[in-house]
C-alpha positions in Angstrom: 10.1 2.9 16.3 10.6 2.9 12.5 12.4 -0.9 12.7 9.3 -1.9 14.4 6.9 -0.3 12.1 9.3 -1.8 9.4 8.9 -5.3 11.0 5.4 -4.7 10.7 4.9 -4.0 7.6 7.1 -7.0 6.2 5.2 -9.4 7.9 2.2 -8.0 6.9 3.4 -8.0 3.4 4.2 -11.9 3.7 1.1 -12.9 5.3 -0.9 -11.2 2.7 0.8 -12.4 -0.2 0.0 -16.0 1.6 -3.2 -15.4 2.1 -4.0 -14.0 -1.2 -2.3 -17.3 -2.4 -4.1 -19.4 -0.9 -7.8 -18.3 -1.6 -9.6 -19.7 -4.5 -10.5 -17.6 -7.0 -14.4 -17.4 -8.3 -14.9 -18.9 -11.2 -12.6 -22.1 -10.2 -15.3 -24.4 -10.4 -17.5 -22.8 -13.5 -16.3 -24.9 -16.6 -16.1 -28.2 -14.9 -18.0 -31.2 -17.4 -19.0 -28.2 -19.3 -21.4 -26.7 -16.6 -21.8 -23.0 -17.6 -21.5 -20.6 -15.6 -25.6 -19.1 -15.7 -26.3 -20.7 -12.5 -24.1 -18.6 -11.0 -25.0 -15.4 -12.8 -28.3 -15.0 -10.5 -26.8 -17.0 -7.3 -26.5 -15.1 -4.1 -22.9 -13.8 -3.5 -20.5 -15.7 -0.5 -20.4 -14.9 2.9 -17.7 -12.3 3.2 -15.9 -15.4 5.6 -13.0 -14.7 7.7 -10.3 -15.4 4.9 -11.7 -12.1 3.6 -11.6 -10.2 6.5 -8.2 -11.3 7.5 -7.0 -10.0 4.3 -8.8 -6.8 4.3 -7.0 -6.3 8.0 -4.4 -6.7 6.3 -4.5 -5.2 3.4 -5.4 -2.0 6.0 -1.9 -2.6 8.2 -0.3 -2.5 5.2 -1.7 1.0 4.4 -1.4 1.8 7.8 2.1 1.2 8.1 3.3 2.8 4.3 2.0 5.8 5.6 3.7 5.7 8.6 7.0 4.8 7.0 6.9 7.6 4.4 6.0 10.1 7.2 9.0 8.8 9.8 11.4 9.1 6.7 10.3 12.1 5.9 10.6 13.8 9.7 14.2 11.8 9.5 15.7 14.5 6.6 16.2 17.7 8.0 18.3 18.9 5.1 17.5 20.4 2.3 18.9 20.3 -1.5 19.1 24.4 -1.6 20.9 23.7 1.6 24.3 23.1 -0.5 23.5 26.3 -3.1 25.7 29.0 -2.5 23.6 32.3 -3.4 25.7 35.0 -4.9 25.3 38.5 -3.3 23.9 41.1 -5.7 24.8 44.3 -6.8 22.8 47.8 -5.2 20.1 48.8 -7.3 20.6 52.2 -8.3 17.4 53.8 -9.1 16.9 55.9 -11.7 19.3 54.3 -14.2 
């Protein structure tokens, strides 16, 4: 179960760094033949297209699946530092002294 999850969570890693990669960014076109950018102060934003919502999918398996991991390793250590500690035995109190 945790290689899978691992699997999972690598591939998810690659496709989003792809992804990300490959999307332009939003001012790409703003200082082309010195065309300012006040057009585009009062435009109406993009449609939220299915680049975007691919990579908020992923961007959610990849949260998904670091949570998952850090939970699987965690259940996987059943031993403790203070495990190792040797505790000394202590003297009777006396009372009164």
């Amino acid at each position: 179960m945790y290689g899978l999850i691992l699997a999972l969570h690598f591939v998810a890693c690659v496709l989003l760094i792809l992804i990300v990669l490959l999307q332009s960014g939003k001012g790409s076109a703003a200082g082309i033949f010195g065309a300012s950018g006040a057009d585009n102060l009062f435009a109406s934003p993009t449609a939220f297209n299915a680049v975007n919502k691919f990579t908020a999918v992923l961007a959610i398996i990849i949260m998904c699946t670091s949570i998952a991991l850090t939970i699987a390793s965690n259940k996987a250590r059943t031993t403790s530092v203070m495990d190792n500690v040797a505790i000394p035995a202590s003297a009777p109190a006396t009372p009164g002294k």
